[in-house]
C-alpha positions in Angstrom: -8.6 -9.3 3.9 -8.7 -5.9 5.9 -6.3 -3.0 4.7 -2.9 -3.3 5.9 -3.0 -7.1 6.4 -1.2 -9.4 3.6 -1.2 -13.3 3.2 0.6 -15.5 1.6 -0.2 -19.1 1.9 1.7 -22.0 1.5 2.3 -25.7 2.8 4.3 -25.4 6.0 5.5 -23.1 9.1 3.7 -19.7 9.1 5.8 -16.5 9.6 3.9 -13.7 11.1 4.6 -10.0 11.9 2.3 -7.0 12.7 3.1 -3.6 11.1 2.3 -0.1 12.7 -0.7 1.6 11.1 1.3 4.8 9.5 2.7 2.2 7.1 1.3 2.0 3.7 1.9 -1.1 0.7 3.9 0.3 -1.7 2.3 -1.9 -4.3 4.3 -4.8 -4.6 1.5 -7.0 -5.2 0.5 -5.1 -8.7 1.9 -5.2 -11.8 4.0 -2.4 -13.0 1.4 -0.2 -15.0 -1.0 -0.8 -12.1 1.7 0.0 -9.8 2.4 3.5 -11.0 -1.6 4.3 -11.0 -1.7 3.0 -7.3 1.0 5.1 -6.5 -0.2 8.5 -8.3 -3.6 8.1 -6.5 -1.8 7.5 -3.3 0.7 10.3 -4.0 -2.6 12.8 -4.2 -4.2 11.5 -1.3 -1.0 12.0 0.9 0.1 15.2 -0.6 -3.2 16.7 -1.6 -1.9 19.7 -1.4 2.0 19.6 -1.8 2.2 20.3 -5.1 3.3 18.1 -8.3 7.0 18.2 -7.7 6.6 16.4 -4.5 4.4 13.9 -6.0 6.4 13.2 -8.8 10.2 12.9 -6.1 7.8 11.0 -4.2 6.4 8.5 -6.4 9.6 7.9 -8.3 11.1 7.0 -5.2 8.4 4.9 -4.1 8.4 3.5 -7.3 12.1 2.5 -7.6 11.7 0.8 -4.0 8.9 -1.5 -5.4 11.1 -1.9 -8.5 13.9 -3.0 -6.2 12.2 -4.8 -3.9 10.3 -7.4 -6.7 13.3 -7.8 -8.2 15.1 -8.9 -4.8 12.4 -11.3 -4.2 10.9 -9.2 -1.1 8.1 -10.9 0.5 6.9 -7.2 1.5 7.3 -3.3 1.1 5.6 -0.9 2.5 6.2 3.2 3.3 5.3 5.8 5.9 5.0 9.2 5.5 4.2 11.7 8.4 4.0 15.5 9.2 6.5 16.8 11.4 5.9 19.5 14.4 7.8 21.8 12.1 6.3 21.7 9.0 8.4 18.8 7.1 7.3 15.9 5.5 9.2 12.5 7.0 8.9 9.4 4.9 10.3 5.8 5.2 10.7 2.4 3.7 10.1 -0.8 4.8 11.4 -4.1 3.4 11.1 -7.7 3.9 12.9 -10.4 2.4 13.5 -14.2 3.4 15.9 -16.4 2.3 16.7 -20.2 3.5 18.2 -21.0 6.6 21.1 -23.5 7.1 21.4 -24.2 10.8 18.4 -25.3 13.3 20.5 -23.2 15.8 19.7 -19.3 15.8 22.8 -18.5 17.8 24.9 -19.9 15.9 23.1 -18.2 12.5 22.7 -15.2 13.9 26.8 -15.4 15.2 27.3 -16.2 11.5 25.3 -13.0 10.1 26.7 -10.5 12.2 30.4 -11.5 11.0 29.6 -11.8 7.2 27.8 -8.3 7.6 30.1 -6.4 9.6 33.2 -7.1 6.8 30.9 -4.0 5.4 32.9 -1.2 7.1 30.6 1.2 6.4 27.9 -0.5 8.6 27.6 -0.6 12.3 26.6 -3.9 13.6 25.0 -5.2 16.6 23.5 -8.6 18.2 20.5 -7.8 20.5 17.5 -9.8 21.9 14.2 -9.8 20.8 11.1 -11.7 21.6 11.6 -14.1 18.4 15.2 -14.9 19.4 18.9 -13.2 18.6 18.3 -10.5 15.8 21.7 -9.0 13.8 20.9 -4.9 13.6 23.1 -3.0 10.7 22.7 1.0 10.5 24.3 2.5 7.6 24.1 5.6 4.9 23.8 5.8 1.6 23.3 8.3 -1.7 21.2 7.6 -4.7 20.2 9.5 -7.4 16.2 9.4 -8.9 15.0 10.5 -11.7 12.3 12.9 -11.3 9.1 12.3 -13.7 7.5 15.5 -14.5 9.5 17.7 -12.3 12.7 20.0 -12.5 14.7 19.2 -9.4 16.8 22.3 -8.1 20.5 23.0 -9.7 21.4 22.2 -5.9 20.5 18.9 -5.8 20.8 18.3 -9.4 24.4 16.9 -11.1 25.3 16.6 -14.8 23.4 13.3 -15.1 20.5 14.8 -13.5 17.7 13.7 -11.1 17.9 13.9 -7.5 20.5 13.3 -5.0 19.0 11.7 -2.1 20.4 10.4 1.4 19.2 7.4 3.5 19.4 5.9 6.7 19.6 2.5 7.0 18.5 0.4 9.2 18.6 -3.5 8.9 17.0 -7.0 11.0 17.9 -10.0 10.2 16.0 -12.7 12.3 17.2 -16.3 11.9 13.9 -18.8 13.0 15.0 -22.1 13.0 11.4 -23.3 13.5 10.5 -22.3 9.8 13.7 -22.6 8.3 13.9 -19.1 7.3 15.9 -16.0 8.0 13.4 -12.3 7.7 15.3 -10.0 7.1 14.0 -5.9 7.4 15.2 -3.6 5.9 14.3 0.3 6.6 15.4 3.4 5.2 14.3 7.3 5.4 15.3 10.3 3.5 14.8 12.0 7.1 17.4 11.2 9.4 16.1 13.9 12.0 12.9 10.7 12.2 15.2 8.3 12.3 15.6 6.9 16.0 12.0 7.0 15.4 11.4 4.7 12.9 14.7 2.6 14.4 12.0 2.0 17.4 9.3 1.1 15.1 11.3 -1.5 13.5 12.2 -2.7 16.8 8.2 -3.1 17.6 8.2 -5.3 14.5 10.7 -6.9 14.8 9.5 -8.3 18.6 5.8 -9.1 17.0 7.4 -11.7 14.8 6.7 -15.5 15.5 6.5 -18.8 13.8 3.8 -21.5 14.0 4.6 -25.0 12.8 1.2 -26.6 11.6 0.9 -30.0 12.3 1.2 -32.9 10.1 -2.9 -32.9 10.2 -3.2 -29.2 9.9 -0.9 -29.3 6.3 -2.7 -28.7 3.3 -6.0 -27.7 5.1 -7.6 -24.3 4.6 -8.4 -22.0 8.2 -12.0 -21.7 8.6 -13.7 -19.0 7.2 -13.1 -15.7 10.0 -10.4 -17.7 11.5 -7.6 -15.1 10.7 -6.5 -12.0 12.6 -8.7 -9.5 12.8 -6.1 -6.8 14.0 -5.7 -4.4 10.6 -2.2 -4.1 11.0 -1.2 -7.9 11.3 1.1 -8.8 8.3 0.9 -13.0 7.7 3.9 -14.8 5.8 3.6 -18.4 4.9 6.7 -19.8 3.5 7.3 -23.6 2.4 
């Protein structure tokens, strides 16, 4: 398996998506002690020279996503950090769940989504067209606080419980695909909104790159050839049963 590509195998319809290559796992696949070493090592290979409070906000934010994200039964997290023109460092999350689908008519799941998530009043929420079918798009803000492991965060961003006060942008996909009996849903969010139509048309990209193959009843059970798989380094496979 090539860096950046992730497989899951199971008996029955494969789910696949491909990922942009400035996206990064966040670790999801290790346990938590191995986790937090992944993370520090990747902290000092992105930052190598931003200092230790960055790596520390950094990391316990990346680490609170992974800590999120296993315990929402994501199917896949990963992050992107990039330099800006100006000197800034821009940074996002990217998260996958799926969860059973009802209906064997997207329409009328995706008609369904979209009025269940707009009663959120604080999201706005769109239908739109993709290459896998009718995708329901939610943008949204929200605070969190994170506690900052080996670092003093400024009295400006720090209240009387301490930590960090950060904002997000939020962007959300859900994708119904009758085919596998699944919805995917995506879920994005940066600390830098200035990036954020950005990484909005990212997750669009992704989003059309998803697609479904049913095996047939022959094909059930038996293992691809050896080299048979993608050999793009950014193709992301889900198999879900």
């Amino acid at each position: 398996m090539t860096d950046g590509e992730q497989a899951l195998v199971e008996d029955g319809p494969q789910i696949t998506w491909e990922v942009p290559e400035e996206f990064w796992s966040i670790g999801l696949e290790y346990l938590d002690e191995e986790r937090e070493e992944y993370l520090r090592q990747l902290g000092q290979e992105i930052f190598p020279g931003g200092g230790e409070e960055r790596r520390a906000l950094m990391g316990s934010w990346y680490k609170k996503i992974a800590e999120d994200a296993e315990n929402d039964g994501a199917v896949f997290a990963h992050f992107c950090v990039l330099a800006t023109e100006d000197d800034r460092v821009s940074s996002a999350s990217l998260v996958v769940r799926s969860e059973p689908l009802g209906t064997a008519d997207a329409q009328v799941a995706a008609d369904g989504i979209q009025e269940i998530v707009s009663q959120d009043s604080s999201k706005d929420v769109h239908q739109v067209a993709s290459n896998c079918g009718p995708v329901v798009t939610a943008f949204s803000g929200v605070t969190t606080r994170l506690p900052v492991d080996g670092a003093v965060a400024s009295n400006e961003e720090s209240g009387p419980a301490g930590g960090t006060l950060l904002e997000f942008a939020v962007a959300e996909a859900y994708c119904p695909l009758p085919r596998a009996g699944r919805i995917l849903i995506f879920n994005l969010s940066t600390p830098t909104p200035q990036e954020f139509p950005w990484y909005v048309y990212k997750l669009g990209d992704i989003v059309d790159t998803v697609s479904v193959d049913v095996p047939r009843p022959s094909e059930s059970g038996v293992a691809a050839p050896p080299g048979s798989s993608s050999s793009a380094a950014h193709k992301v496979q889900r198999d879900f049963g």
